[in-house]
N, C-alpha and C positions, 0 to 999 in steps of 0.2 A: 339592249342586245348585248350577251356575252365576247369581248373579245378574247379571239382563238388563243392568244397569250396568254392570259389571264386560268389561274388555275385559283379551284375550290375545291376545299376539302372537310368531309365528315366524319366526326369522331364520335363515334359509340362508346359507353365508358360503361364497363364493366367492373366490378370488385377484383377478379383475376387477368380481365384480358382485355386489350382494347381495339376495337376493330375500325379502320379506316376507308375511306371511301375517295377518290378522286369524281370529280364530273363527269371533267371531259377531257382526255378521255376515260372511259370506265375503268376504274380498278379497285380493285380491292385488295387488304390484308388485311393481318390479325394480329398483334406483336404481347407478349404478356404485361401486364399494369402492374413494373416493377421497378426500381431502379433502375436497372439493367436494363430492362428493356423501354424506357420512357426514354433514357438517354441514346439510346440507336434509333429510338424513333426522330429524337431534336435532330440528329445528325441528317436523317433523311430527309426530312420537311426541309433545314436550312439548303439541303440540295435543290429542294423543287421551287424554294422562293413561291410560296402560293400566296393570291392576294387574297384569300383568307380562309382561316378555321374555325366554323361552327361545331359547338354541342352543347347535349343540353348538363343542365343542374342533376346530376345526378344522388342526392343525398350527401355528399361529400367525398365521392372518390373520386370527384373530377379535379380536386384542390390541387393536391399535386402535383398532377401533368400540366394544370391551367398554368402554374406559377413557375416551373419549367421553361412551358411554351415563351411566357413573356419574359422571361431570363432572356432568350438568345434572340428576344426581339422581332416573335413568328406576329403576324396579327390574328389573335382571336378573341374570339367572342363565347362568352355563354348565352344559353336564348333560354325562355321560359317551356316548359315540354308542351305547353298548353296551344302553343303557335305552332311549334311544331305540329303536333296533333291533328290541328284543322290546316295546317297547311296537307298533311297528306289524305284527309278525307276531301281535301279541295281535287288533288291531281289524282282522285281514285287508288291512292296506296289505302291496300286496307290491312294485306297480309303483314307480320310483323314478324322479325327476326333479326339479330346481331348485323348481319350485312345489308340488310336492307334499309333498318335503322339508319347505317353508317351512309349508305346512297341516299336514305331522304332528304339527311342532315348537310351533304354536299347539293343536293338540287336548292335543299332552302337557302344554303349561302348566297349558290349566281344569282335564285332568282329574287332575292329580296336583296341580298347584301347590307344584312343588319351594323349599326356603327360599332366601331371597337371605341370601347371607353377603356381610360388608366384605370388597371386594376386597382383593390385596395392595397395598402401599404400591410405590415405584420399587424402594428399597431392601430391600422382601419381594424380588419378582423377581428381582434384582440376585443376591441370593444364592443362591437357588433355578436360574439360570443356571448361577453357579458350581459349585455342590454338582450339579447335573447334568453339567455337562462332565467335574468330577472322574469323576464313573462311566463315563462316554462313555469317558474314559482308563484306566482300569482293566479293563474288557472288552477294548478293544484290545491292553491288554500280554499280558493271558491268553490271545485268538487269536494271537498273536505268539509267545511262552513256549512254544506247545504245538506250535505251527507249525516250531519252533525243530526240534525232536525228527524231524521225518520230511523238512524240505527236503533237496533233496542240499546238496552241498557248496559249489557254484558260489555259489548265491544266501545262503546263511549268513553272512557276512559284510555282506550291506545289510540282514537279518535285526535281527540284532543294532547296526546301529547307529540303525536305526530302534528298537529295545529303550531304546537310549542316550538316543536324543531323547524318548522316550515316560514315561522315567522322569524326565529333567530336568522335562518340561512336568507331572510332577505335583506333583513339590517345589515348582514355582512356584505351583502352584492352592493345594494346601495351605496356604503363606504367606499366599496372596490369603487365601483364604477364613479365617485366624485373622486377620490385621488388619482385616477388614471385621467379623468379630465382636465382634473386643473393642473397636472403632470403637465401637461402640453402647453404650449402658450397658446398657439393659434386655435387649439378647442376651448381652452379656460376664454377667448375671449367671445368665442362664436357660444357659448353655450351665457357667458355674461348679457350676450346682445339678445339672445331668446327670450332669459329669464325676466329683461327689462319689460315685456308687455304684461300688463297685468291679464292674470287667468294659464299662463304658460309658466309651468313649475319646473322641479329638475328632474321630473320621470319626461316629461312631453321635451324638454331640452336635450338632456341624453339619447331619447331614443332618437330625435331628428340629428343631431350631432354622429349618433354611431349608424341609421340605419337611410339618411338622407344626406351624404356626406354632397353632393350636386346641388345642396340649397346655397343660395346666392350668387351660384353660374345661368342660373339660367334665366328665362324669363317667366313671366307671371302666368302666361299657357302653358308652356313645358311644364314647369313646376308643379303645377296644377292636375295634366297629364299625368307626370310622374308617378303621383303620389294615387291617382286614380279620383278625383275628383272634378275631374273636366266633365260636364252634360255633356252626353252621346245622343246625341238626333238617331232620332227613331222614326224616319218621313219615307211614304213609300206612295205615289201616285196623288190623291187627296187624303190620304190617311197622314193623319199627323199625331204620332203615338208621342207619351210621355218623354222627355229626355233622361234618364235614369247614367248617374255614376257606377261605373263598374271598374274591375281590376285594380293593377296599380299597386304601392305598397300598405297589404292591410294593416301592416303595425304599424306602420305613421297615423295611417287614417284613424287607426281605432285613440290613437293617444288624445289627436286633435280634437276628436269629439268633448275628451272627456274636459280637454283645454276650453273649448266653447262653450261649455255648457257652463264652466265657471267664468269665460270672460260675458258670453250674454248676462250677468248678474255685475260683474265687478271691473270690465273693460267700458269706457263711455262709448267709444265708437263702434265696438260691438254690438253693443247695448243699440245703440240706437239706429241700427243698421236691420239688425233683429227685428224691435220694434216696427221699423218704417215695413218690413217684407210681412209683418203679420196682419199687420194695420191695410195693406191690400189684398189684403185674401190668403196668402199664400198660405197653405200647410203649416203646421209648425215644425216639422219633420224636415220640411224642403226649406224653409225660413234655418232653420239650425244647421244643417248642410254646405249651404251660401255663406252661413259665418265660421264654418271649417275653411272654405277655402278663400275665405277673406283673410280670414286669421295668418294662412299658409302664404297668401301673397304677402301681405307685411311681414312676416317673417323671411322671407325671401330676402325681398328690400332692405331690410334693416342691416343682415347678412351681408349682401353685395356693397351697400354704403358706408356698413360700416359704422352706422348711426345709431343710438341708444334709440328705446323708446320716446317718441315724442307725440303726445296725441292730436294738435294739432295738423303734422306733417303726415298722418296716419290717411291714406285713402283706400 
């Protein structure tokens, strides 16, 4: 139950303008998404002392104001739009507009009260850019690669030398992205303690280092959670559907695959973890899944303790 003290607040984030919303009681405004006006906005919020602010991920105009906000030490949160979404097909909001937006985003605050996590640092970001663009480039080479096979003949030649600039511009991210690692101590060693399992290289380290920076705080559910590979029970009366992984971060998830698939060949305890889940039946699909998030729990652990790979001590 809401207490009457306690105030929530929604923020709509527009490119030019950003509209607010209070719970309870109702209000609204609209202030523009400027300088000027982001700093008259901190001044009023620090007035209202709210116990928290939601909004969602806007594409990157929320950056900003979010980094503002926890300058003067407001509590908030970003939420994924996807929650929000079905939170308001839950409470019947169906119409949609700048203010209403901003009243949803304050009901989702009371009524869930999502946690405030520390935001990233410049240098989180900073990497999390890079280790994004790397993938931006990598999709690209594969529509490229593929596209390669059916153009005619004419155009295969700015094909490929677009292939040419697309693979220089990776060897240069990759460098970036290992000198800004081992830049750091405490990533040169968290990314050292990754690389120590065999089948985890330094694309599946970097991206966990820049894009799962919560690896070795948490526990081996969360973690798991996190990342979107915890089994979702799917039970409703005697019906007892598949468990299926969903959400979560799909660029960790997509790395770790590609990490299992070489540690089910080149990890012993993978390997035979694998093994023993095919050896009863299981899918191979669902058997490679399990050693994604076996993989993620030891990685986890090794992170929190501190511990090189050891395969022995590996569970």
């Amino acid at each position: 139950m809401t207490n009457p003290a306690e105030t929530f607040i929604g923020i709509d984030v527009a490119k030019d303008h950003l509209d607010l919303a209070i719970h309870a009681p109702a209000q609204t405004w609209r202030v523009e998404n400027s300088a000027a006006g982001r700093a008259v906005l901190c001044a009023e919020l620090q007035a209202l002392q709210p116990s928290l602010i939601v909004l969602e991920a806007s594409g990157g105009y929320e950056l900003e104001l979010v980094a503002e906000l926890a300058t003067t030490q407001l509590p908030v949160v970003i939420t994924n739009p996807r929650r929000v979404r079905n939170f308001a097909r839950a409470t019947g909001q169906l119409a949609k507009t700048d203010q209403l937006d901003a009243r949803l985003l304050a009901h989702f605050a009371a009524a869930l009260r999502p946690a405030v996590r520390p935001l990233p640092s410049a240098d989180q970001e900073y990497l999390t850019a890079l280790v994004t663009r790397r993938r931006q480039i990598v999709d690209m080479l594969t529509v490229e690669q593929n596209r390669l096979h059916t153009v005619r003949s004419v155009m295969r030649q700015d094909i490929e030398e677009h292939l040419t600039w697309l693979r220089e511009k990776l060897a240069k991210l990759d460098a970036e992205i290992d000198d800004f690692i081992h830049g750091s101590p405490l990533w040169s060693d968290t990314d050292a303690l990754l690389q120590s399992v065999p089948g985890v290289g330094p694309v599946t380290a970097s991206t966990i280092v820049a894009l799962l920076p919560e690896v070795g705080t948490l526990n081996r559910q969360e973690i798991a959670a996190l990342v979107g590979l915890a089994p979702l029970a799917k039970e409703s009366g005697k019906k007892q559907g598949k468990r299926r992984i969903f959400g979560g971060r799909a660029a960790v998830r997509s790395v770790l695959y590609m990490a299992a698939l070489s540690a089910r060949t080149h990890n012993p305890v993978i390997k035979r973890f694998y093994e023993r889940l095919v050896a009863q039946g299981k899918p191979k699909k669902v058997a490679l899944t399990a050693c994604m998030r076996k993989l993620l729990v030891i990685l986890n652990a090794l992170v929190r303790t501190k511990q090189a790979w050891r395969p022995a001590s590996a569970v």
